[in-house]
C-alpha positions as CSV (number, residue, x, y, z in Angstrom):
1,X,32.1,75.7,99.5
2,X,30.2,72.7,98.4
3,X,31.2,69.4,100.6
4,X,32.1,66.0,98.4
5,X,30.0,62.7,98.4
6,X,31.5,61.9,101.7
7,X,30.8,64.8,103.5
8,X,35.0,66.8,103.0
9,X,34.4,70.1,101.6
10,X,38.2,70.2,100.2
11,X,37.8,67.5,98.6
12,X,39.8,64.8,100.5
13,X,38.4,61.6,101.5
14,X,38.7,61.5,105.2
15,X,38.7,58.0,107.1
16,X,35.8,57.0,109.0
17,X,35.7,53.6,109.5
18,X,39.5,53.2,110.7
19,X,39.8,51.0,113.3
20,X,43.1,51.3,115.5
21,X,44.5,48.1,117.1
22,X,47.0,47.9,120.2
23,X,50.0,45.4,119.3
24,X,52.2,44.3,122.0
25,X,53.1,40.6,121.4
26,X,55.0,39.0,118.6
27,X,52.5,38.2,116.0
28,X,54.0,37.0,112.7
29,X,51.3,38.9,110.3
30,X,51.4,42.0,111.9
31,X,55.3,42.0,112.4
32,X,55.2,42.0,108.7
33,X,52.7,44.4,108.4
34,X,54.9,47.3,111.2
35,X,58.1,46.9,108.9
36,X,56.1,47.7,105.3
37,X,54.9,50.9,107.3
38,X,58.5,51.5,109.3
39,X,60.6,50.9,106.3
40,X,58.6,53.2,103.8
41,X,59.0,55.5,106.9
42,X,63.2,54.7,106.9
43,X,62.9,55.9,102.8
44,X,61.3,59.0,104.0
45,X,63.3,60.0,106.1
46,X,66.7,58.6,104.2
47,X,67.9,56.3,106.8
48,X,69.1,53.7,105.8
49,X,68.1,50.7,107.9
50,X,67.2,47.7,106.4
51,X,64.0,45.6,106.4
52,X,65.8,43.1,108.6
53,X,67.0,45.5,110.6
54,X,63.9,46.8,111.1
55,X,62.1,44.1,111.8
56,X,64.7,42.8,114.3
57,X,64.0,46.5,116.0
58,X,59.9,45.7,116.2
59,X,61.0,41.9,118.1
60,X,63.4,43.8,120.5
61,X,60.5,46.3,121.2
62,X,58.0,43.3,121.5
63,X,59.7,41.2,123.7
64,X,58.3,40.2,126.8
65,X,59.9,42.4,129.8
66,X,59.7,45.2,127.4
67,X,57.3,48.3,128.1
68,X,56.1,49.4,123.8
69,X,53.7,49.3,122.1
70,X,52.6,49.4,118.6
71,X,48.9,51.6,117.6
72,X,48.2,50.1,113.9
73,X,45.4,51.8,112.4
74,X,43.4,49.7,109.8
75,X,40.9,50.9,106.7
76,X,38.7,48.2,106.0
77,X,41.7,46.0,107.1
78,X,44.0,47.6,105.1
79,X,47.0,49.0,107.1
80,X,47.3,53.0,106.8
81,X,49.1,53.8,109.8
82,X,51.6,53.1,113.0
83,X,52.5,55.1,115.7
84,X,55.2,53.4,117.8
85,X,55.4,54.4,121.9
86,X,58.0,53.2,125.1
87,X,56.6,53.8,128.2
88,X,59.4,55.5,130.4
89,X,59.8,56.7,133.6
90,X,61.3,59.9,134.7
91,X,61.9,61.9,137.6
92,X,60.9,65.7,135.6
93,X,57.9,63.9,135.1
94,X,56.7,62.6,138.1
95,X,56.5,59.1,136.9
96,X,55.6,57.1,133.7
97,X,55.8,58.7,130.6
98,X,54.9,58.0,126.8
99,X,57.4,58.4,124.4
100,X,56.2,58.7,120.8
101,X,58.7,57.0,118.6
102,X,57.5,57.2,115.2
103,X,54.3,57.9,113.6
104,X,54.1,56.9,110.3
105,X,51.5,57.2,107.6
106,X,50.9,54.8,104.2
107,X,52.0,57.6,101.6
108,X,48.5,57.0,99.6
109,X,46.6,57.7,103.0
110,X,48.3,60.9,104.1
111,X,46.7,64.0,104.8
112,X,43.5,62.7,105.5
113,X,43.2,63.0,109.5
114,X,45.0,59.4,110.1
115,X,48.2,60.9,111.8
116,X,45.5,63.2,113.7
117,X,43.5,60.0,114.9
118,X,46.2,57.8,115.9
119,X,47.6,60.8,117.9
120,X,44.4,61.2,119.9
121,X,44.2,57.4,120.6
122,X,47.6,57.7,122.5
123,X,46.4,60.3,124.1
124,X,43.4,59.1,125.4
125,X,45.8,55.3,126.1
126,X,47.7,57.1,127.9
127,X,45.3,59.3,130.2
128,X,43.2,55.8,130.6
129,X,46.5,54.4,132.0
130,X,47.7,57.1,134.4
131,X,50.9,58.5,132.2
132,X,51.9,61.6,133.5
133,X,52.8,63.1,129.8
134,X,53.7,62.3,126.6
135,X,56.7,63.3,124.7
136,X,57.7,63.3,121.2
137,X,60.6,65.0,118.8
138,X,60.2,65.7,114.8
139,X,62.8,67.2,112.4
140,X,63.3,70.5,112.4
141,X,61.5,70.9,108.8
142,X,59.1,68.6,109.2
143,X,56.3,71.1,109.5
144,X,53.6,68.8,109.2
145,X,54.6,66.9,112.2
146,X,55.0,69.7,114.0
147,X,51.2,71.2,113.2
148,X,50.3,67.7,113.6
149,X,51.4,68.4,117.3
150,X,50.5,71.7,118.0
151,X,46.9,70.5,116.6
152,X,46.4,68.7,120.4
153,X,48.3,71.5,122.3
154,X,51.6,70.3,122.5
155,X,54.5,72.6,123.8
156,X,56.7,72.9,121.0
157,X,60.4,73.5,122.2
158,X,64.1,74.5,121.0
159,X,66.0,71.6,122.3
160,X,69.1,70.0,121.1
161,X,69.3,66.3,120.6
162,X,72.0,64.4,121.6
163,X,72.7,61.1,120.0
164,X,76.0,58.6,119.9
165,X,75.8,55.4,118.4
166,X,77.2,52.6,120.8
């Protein structure tokens, strides 16, 4: 198989020159710039929160005695991705944890190692500050999350997941 001008033999253009940046203050540009990406995210999934909603979600998260965090992952300063992590403690893990909210990925840049990237940089966050694991939870269906996962060796389980709105 013959590889493309930038080097993908299936033809996709992978991202090289993505840079990923750590948000965990309220910053009015990039506020703006987490809701675009969590909202198209909403319409993927069929929810139906709201932009305003949304963004009220991202201030709650950002505020200051709060423990998340925001990975936005720039191509030549465009946005393509967010992944968006609490850090939790828990007693089956042995201390603080990393819960992986959402990961979303701009529809036009999908499929071409973003997801994969922005995965491995809360990884390696997390092993730089001393998290015990990481934890996550995808649809049932959604297979690409799921190989997305299993891609850095997570333990897939058969859980139920409880939920009651308050």
């Amino acid at each position: 198989m013959q590889a493309t001008p930038n080097g993908a033999p299936d033809g996709r253009r992978y991202i090289y020159k993505m840079k990923i940046i750590e948000i965990n203050n309220l910053d009015t540009e990039e506020i703006q710039i987490l809701t675009d990406l969590l909202y198209q995210q909403m319409l993927d999934i069929n929810s139906k929160s709201s932009r305003s909603a949304i963004e009220s979600s991202i201030h709650n998260a950002l505020k200051p005695e709060s423990r998340a965090l925001f990975f936005l992952a720039k191509e030549d300063e465009i946005p393509v991705g967010v992944v968006f992590v609490n850090i939790c403690s828990g007693i089956e893990s042995g201390g603080d944890y990393v819960w992986i909210n959402e990961i979303q990925i701009s529809p036009d840049y999908r499929r071409k190692g973003i997801g994969k990237r922005l995965l491995k940089h809360v990884l390696d966050w997390s092993r730089r500050n001393k998290m015990k694991t990481v934890l996550g939870v995808t649809g049932l269906i959604n297979y690409s999350s799921q190989a997305l996962f299993k891609s850095e060796n997570f333990d897939i389980e058969d859980t139920k997941w409880m939920n009651k709105k308050i």
